[in-house]
N, C-alpha and C positions, 0 to 999 in steps of 0.2 A: 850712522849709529848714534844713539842719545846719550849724553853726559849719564854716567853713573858715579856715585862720590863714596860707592863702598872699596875698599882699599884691599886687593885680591896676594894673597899668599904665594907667595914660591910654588908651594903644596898644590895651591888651587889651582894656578897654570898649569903643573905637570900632569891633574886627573883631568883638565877641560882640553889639554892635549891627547891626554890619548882617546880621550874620548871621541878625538875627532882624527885621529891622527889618520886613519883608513882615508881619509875623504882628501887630503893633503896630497898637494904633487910632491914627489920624491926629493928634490931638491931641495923643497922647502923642510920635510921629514930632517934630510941629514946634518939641518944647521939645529936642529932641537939640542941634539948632544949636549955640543959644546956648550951653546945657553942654561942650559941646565947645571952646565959645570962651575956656572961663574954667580958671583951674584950680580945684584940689580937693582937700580933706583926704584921707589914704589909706581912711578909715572911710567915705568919701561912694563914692569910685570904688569900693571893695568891694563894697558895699550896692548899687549900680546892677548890677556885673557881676551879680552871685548873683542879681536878678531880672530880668535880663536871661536868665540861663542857664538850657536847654529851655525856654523861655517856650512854645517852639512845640508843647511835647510837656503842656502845664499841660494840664489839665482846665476851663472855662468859669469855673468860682468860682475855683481859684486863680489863673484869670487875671487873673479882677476883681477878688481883693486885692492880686496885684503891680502890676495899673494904677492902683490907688488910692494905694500905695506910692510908686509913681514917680514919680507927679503931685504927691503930698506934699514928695517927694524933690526932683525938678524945678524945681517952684512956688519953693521956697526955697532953692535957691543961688545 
């Protein structure tokens, strides 16, 4: 994924989530909640949009490193 340096919204994460949320393994679906519930450095909601973004259009392996990303991501905020 390429350096982006536009600075992405709370807001933006929760519509590029659901936007993709059908395409997301279930597990990874049921940590959204809480994340949502909390806030978050601008480096963290970056990082979630950008593997959030095409998720739907990933290829199988890049999909299982943004899921393994997000669950890293996820697991620890």
């Amino acid at each position: 994924m390429g350096e982006c340096n536009i600075n992405h919204s709370k807001e933006d994460v929760k519509k590029k989530y659901e936007a993709q949320r059908e395409y997301l393994p279930e597990d990874i679906q049921s940590l959204f909640s809480s994340f949502f519930m909390e806030e978050h450095t601008q480096d963290i909601l970056n990082e979630v949009f950008h593997l959030l973004k095409k998720y739907d259009l990933a290829a199988e392996e890049e999909r299982n490193e943004r899921d393994n990303r997000l669950k890293l991501v996820l697991y620890n905020v």
